[in-house]
C-alpha positions in Angstrom: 18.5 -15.1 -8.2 16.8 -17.3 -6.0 15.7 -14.6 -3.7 14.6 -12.4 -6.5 11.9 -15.4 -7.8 10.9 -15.6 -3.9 10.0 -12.3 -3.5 8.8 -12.3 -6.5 6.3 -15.3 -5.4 5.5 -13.4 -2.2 5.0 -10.5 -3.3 2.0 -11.8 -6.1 0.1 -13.3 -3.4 0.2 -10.5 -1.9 -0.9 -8.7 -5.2 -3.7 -11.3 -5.7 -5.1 -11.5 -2.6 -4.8 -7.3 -1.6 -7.0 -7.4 -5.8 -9.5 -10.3 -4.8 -10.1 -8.3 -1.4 -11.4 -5.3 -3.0 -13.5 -7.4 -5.4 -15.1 -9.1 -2.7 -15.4 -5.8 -0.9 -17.2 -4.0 -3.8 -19.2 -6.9 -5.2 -20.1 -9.3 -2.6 -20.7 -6.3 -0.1 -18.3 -7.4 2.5 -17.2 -5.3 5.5 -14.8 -2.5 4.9 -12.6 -4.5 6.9 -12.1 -6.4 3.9 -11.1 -3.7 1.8 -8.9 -2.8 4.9 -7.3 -5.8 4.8 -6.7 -5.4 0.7 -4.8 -1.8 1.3 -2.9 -4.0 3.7 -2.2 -6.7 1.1 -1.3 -4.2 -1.6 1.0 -2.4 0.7 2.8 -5.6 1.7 2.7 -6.3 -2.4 4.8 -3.0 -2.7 7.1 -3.2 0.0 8.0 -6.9 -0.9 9.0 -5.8 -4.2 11.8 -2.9 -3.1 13.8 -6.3 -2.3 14.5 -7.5 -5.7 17.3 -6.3 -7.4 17.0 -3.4 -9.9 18.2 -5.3 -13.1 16.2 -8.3 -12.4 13.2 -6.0 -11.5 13.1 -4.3 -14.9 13.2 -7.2 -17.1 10.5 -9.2 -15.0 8.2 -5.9 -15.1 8.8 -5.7 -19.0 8.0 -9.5 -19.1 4.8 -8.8 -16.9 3.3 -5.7 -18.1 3.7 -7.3 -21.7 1.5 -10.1 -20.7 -0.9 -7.6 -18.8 -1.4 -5.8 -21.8 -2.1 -8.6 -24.5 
């Protein structure tokens, strides 16, 4: 369980920071490098999450797509 929460952890920086790259990208007019590096970010996001266990997996995405939505 433990390794599920820290690849859960990695994997939202990851999320957040690939996100906040974009933003800064489109908003603030960075380089495209930036958005680059947010592809990168949002790839590693993806990839870190193929390493938590399937039943764990579905109830955390339930549990977080509930909260995205409300």
């Amino acid at each position: 369980m433990s390794g599920n929460l820290l690849a859960f952890a990695i994997a939202a920086v990851f999320e957040i920071a690939g996100c906040f790259a974009f933003w800064v990208w489109l908003r603030r007019e960075a380089s495209p490098a930036v958005a680059l590096l947010g592809v990168v970010s949002l790839v590693a996001f993806a990839v870190t999450l193929t390493r938590v266990d399937s039943l764990f997996a579905g109830r955390a995405y339930a549990a977080y797509g509930g909260i995205y939505v409300a």
